[in-house]
C-alpha positions as CSV (number, residue, x, y, z in Angstrom):
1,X,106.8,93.3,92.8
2,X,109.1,94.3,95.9
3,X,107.1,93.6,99.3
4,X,106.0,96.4,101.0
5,X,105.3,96.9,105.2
6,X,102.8,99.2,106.7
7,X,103.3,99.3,110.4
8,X,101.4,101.6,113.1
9,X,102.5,102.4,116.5
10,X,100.1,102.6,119.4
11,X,99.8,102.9,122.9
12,X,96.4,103.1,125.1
13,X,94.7,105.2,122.0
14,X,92.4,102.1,121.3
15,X,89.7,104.7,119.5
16,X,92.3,106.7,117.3
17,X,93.6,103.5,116.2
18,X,90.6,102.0,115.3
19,X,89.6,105.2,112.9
20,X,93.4,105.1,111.6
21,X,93.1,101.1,110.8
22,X,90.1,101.8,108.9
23,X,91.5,104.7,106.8
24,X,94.1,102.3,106.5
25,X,92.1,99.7,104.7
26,X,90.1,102.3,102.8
27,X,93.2,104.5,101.4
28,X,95.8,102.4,100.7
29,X,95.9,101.3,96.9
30,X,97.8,98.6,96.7
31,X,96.1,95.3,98.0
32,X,99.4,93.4,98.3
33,X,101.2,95.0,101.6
34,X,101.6,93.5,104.8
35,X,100.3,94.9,107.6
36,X,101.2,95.1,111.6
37,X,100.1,97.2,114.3
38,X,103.2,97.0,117.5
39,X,101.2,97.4,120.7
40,X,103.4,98.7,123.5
41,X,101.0,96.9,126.6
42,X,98.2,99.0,126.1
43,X,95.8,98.4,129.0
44,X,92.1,99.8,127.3
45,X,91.4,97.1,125.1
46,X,93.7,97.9,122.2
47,X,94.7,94.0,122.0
48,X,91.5,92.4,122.6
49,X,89.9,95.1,119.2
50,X,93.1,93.9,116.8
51,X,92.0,90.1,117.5
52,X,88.6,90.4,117.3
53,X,89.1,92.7,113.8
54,X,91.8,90.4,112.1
55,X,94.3,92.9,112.3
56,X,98.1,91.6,112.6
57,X,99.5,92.4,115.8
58,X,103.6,92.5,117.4
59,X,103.8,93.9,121.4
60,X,104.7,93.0,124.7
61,X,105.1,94.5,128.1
62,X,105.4,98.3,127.7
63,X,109.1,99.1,127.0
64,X,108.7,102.7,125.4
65,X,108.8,104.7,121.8
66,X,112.1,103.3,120.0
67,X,111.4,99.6,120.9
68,X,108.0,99.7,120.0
69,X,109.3,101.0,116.6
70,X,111.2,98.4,116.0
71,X,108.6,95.9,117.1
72,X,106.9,97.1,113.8
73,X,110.5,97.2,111.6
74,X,112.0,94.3,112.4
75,X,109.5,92.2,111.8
76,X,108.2,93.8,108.9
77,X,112.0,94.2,106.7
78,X,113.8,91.2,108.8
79,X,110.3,88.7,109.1
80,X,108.8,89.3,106.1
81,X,111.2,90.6,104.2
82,X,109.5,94.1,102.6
83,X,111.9,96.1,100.7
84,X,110.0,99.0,102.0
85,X,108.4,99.7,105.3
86,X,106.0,102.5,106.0
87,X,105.8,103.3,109.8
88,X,102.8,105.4,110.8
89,X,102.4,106.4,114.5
90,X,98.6,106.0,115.8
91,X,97.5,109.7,115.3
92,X,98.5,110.0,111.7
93,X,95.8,109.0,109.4
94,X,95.6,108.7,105.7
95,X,93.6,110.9,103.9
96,X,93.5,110.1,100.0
97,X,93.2,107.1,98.0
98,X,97.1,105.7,97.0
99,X,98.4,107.9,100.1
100,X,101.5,105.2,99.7
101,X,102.3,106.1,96.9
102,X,104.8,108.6,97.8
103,X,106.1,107.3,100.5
104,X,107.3,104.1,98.8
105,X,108.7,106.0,95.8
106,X,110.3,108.4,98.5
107,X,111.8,105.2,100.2
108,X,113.0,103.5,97.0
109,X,114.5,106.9,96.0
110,X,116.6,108.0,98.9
111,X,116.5,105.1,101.3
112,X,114.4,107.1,104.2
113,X,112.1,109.7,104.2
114,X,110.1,112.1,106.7
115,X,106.6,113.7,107.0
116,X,106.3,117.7,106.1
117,X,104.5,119.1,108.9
118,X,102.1,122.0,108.1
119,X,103.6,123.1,111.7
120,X,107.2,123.4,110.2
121,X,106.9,125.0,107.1
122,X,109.2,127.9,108.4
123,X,111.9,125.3,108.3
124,X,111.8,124.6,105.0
125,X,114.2,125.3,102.6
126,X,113.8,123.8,99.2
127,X,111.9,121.5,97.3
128,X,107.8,120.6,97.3
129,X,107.3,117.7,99.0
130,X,106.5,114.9,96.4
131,X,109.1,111.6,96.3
132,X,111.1,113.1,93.2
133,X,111.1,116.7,94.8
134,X,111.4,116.4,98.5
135,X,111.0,119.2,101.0
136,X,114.8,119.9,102.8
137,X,114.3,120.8,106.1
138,X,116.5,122.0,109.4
139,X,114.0,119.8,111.1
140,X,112.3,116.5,111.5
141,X,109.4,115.1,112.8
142,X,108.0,111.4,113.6
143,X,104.7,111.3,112.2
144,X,105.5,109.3,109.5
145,X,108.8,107.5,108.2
146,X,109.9,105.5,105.3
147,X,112.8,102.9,104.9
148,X,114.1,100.8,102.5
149,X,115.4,97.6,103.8
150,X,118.7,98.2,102.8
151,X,119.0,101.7,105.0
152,X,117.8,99.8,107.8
153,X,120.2,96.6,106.8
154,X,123.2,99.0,106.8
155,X,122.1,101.7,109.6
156,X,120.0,99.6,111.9
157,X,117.2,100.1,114.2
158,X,116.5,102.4,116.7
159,X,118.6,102.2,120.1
160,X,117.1,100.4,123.0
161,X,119.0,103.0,125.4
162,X,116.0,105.0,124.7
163,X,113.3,104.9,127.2
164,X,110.1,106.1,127.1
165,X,109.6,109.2,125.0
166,X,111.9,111.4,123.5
167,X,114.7,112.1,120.6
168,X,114.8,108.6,119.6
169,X,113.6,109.5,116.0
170,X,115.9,112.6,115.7
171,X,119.1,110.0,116.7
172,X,117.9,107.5,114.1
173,X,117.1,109.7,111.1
174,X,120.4,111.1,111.7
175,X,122.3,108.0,111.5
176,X,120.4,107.1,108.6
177,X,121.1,110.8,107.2
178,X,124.7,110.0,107.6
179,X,125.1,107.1,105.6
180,X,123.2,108.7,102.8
181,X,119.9,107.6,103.6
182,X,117.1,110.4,103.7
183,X,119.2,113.8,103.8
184,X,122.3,115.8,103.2
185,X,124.9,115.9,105.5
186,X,127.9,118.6,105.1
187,X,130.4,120.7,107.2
188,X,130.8,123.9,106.6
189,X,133.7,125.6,108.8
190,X,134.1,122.3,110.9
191,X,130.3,123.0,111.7
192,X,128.1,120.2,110.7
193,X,125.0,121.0,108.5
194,X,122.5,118.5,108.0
195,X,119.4,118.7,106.1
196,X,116.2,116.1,106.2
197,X,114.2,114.9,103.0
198,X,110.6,115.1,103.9
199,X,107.4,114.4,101.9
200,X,103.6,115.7,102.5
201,X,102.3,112.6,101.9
202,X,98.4,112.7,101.9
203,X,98.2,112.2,105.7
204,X,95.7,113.8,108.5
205,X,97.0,114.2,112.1
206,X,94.5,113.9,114.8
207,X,94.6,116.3,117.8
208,X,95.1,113.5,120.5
209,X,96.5,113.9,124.2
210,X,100.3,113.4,124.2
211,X,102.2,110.9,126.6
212,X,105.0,113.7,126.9
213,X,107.3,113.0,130.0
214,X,109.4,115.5,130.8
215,X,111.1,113.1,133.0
216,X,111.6,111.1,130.3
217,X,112.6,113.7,127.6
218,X,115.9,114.9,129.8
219,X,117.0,111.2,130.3
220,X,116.7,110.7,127.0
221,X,118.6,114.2,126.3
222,X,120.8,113.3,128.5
223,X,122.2,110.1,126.8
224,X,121.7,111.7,123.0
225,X,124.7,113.7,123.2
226,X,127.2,110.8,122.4
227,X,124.9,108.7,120.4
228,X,124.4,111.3,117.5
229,X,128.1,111.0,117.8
230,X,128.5,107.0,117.2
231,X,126.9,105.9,113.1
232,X,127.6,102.5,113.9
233,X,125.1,100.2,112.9
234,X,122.3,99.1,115.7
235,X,120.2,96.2,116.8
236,X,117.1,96.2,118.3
237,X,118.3,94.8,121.3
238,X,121.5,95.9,123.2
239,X,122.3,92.5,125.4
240,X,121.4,88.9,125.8
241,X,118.2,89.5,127.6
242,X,116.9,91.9,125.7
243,X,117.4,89.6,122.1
244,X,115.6,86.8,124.1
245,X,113.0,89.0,124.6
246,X,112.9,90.6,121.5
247,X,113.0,86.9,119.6
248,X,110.1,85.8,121.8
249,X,108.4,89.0,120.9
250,X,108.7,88.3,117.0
251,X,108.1,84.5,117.8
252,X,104.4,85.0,119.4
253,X,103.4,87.2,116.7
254,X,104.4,84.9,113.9
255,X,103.1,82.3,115.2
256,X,99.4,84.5,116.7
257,X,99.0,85.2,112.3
258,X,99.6,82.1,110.7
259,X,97.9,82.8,108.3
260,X,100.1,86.4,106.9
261,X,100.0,89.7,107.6
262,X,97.8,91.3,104.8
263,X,96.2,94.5,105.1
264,X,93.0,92.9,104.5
265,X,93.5,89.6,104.8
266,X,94.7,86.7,102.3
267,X,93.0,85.4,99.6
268,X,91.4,81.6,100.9
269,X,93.5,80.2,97.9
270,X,96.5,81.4,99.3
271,X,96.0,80.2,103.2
272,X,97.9,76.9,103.1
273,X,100.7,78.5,101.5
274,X,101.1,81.5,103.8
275,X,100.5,79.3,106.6
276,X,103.5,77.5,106.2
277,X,105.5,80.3,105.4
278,X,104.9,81.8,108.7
279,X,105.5,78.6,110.7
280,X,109.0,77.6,108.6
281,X,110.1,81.7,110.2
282,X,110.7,80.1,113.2
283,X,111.5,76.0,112.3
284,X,107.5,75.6,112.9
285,X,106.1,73.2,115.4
C-alpha cells in the first residue's frame, strides 16, 4: 500500500490542537499513516503537550504560514516518502470515521485538492464535492489540502518569500493548478480562467481567534503579483542559509522520533526496524 502523511499546522493554539490530535486518532481509518504536527515556535506549551502525548513533531523558531507548511510536506513526501500527504491547519477537525478517505482518493485522482467551505458555496460552479465528483470553484481556501508526491515533486513547495500570513496557499494551488494538478486552467479572450477542485471532506472548523496581520497581508500582496506569474518549480528554502536551516530543521525531528511517525504509535515488533530507518535518513550516529 502507497504511504500516506497526515500533517497539522499550529501556532500558540495549544487547546485546539489538542482536541484536533485527538479527533485525529479517533477518525482516521487507516492505522498505517504517518503523522506530524509542524510547530511554528509556539510559546504556550504546544511543544512541551506533543512530547509528553507521543505525537511526532517538525518546528523551529517562528518563520510564518508557508514555511511552516512545508515543515509538515517536506518531511512527510521527501522524509518519509508518502505518496499522499494530507495537510490540516490546527482549527480543522475531522468529524466522521474514514474522513481520509476522500482526500486521498481526491489526491491520487487529480494530484491536489481543496476543502469546500460551507462559507463559499456561492462560488461554486459544478460538481458535489466527493474525490470522483469534485466541487469547481472561482475560489480556494486553506483549511485543508491534498498532494500527491508527484505534484509536489514537479511543482514544489510553498515560496519562503512569504512571510507571515497571507496568499501563500492561493500562489501555490495555482502553480499546482497550472501543471494540471487540482484545477482547470483556460484562457478565454487572452483572459485567464482558472477553476479549483475542492472536496467537503467530513471536516469541522472551529471558530478560533485568527493571527490576521494586515501588515503582513499587503507585504505579502505586494510580492504575489509576479509570483502567480513564475510556475517554475520551488524549494522550500530560497538560499544557502535558509537550506541549512531547513536541513537542521528536518534533522532534529528525525532524529527527536526514532522510533516513526505513526499516528498512534508503532507496533513494539516493529521498533528496531523503524528505528533504524529513521537514523540511516540522515547517515545515523
Amino acid at each position: 500500500m502507497p504511504r500516506i502523511g497526515i500533517g497539522i499546522v499550529t501556532y500558540n493554539r495549544r487547546a485546539v490542537l489538542q482536541a484536533t490530535v485527538e479527533k485525529l486518532r479517533r477518525f482516521t481509518s487507516r492505522k498505517d499513516v504517518d503523522c506530524v504536527v509542524a510547530d511554528d515556535g509556539s510559546t504556550d506549551g504546544t511543544q512541551a503537550w506533543l512530547r509528553d502525548n507521543g505525537v511526532p513533531m517538525v518546528g523551529g523558531v517562528n518563520m510564518g504560514i508557508a514555511w511552516n507548511k512545508n515543515r509538515a510536506l517536506y518531511l512527510l513526501a521527501e522524509m518519509l516518502g508518502c505518496e499522499t500527504v494530507v495537510l490540516l491547519e490546527d482549527d480543522t477537525q475531522p468529524a466522521a470515521h474514514g474522513w481520509e478517505t476522500d482526500w486521498i482518493e481526491a489526491a491520487q485522482r487529480w494530484g491536489h485538492a481543496n476543502f469546500a467551505a460551507k462559507w463559499m458555496q456561492h462560488l461554486f460552479l459544478s460538481g458535489t464535492g466527493t474525490a470522483a465528483d469534485p466541487i469547481l470553484s472561482e475560489f480556494v481556501t486553506a483549511q485543508c489540502a491534498s498532494y500527491s508526491r508527484q505534484s509536489l515533486l514537479f511543482a514544489g513547495y510553498y515560496d519562503s518569500r512569504f512571510k507571515g500570513y497571507g496568499h501563500e496557499h492561493v500562489e501555490h494551488t495555482r502553480r499546482l493548478v497550472r501543471l494540471g494538478y487540482g484545477g482547470t486552467e483556460r484562457y478565454i479572450d487572452g483572459q485567464e480562467e482558472l477553476r479549483y477542485k475542492l472536496i467537503r471532506g467530513a471536516l469541522d472548523i472551529v471558530d478560533v481567534p485568527s493571527y490576521h496581520d494586515a501588515a503582513q497581508v499587503e507585504r505579502n500582496l505586494a510580492i504575489a503579483g509576479p509570483l502567480m506569474i513564475d510556475q517554475s518549480f520551488r524549494a522550500p528554502w530560497r538560499d544557502d542559509a535558509e537550506l541549512r536551516q531547513f536541513r537542521s530543521e528536518m534533522r532534529s525531528a528525525i532524529d527527536a522520533q526514532s522510533l516513526g511517525f505513526g499516528l498512534h504509535g508503532p507496533p513494539p515488533s516493529e521498533s528496531r526496524g523503524l528505528a533504524g530507518r529513521m537514523r540511516r535518513l540522515f547517515g545515523g550516529r
